[in-house]
N, C-alpha and C positions, 0 to 999 in steps of 0.2 A: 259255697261256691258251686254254682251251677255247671252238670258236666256239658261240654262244647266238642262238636265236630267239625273239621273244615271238611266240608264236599263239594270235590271240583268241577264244574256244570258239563265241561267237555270230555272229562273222562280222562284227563289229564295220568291221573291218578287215584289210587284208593282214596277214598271218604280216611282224615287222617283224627284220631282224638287230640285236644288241646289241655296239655297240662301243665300244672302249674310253673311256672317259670318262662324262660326263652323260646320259644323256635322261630328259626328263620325262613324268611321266600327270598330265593335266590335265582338268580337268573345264571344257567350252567354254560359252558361254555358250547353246549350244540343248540344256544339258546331255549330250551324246554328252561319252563319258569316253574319252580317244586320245592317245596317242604324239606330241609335239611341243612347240611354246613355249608359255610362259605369258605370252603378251603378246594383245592385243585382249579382254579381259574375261575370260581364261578362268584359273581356278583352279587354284593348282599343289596337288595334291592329293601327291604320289610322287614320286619319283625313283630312275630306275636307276643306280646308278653301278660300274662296271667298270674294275679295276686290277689291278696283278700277285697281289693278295693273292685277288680275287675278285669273285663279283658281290653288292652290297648291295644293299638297298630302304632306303630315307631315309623316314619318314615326315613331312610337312612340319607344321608348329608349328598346334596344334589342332587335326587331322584326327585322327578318328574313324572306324571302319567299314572299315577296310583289313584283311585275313587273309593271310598266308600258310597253306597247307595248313589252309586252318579253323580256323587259332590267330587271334588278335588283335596284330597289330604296331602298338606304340606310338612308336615311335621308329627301332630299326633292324631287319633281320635277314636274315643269311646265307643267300644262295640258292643251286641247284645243279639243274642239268637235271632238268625232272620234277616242280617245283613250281608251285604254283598261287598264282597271286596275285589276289587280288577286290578291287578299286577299285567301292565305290557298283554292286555286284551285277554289274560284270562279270569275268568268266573270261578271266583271261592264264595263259596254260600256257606254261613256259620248255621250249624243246627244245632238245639237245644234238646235234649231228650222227655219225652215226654213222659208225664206224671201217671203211671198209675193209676186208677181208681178204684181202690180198696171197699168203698160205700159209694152207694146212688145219695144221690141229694136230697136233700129233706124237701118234703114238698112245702111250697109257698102256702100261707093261706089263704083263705076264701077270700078275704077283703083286698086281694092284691098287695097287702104289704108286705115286705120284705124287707130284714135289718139289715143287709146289706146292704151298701150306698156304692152306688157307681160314679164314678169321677172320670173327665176327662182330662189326661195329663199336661203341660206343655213342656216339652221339649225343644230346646232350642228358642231363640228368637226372642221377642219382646214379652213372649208368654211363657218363659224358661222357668219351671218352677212353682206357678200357679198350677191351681186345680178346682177345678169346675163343678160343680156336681150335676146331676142326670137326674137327680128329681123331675123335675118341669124339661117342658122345651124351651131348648137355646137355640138364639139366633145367631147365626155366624155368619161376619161380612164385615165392609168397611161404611155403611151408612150405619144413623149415628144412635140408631134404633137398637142397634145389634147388642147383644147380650155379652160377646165376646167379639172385638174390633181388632180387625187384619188392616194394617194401615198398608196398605199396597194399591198401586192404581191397577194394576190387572186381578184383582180378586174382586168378585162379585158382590153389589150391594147385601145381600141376603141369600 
């Protein structure tokens, strides 16, 4: 389990750690929207919740107005260092702590090969799941040429 920060873009609040289990965003009652319980008047608007599968956001029963990454969350959605979460116009950015490097990397050799294979993921959408590799160059577009096809009328042939 990866360790996770909320850090609030407006200074809301201290940068707060995420552990495993519940914490809630609550909206209090002098309106300030913040990390804690929903007891003394204030409204459970969210919830973090963190377990071995991941970090979720809970949206709570009638709440409106909540984004991840500038989408719209109704209900649930899957989080991962790097995302932006907006409760009632404020900015929580999840941070992931960074790794260490204990050793420099083994240098590549001369022929440019490397056993590593880079993959491009798909997340979400009609390409949820697939993964690409970065061998060669890939075309991306919705003509019919393309290596990897975005069926959207406003994405570009190539």
């Amino acid at each position: 389990m990866q360790n996770l920060l909320v850090h609030f873009s407006q200074q809301q609040q201290p940068d707060q750690p995420l552990r495993p289990g519940v914490q809630r965003i609550v909206r209090q009652a002098n309106g300030s929207v913040r990390l804690g319980d929903a007891g003394h008047g204030a409204l459970l608007l969210a919830q973090f919740c963190m377990d071995d599968r991941g970090l979720w956001l809970q949206v709570g029963n009638g709440i409106r107005g909540i984004h991840v990454n500038g989408r719209p969350v109704r209900r649930m959605a899957l989080l991962r260092a790097g995302d932006a979460v907006y409760v009632d116009g404020v900015e929580m950015v999840l941070q992931g702590e960074v790794e260490i490097l204990l050793q420099a990397p083994a240098p590549r050799n001369e022929d440019g090969g490397d056993e590593q294979q880079r993959l491009l993921r798909g997340v979400g959408g009609l390409h949820h799941g697939r993964s690409f590799t970065l061998s060669r160059a890939r075309l991306i577009g919705r003509g019919n040429e393309a290596d990897i096809a975005i069926d959207d009328p406003a994405f570009a042939e190539q």
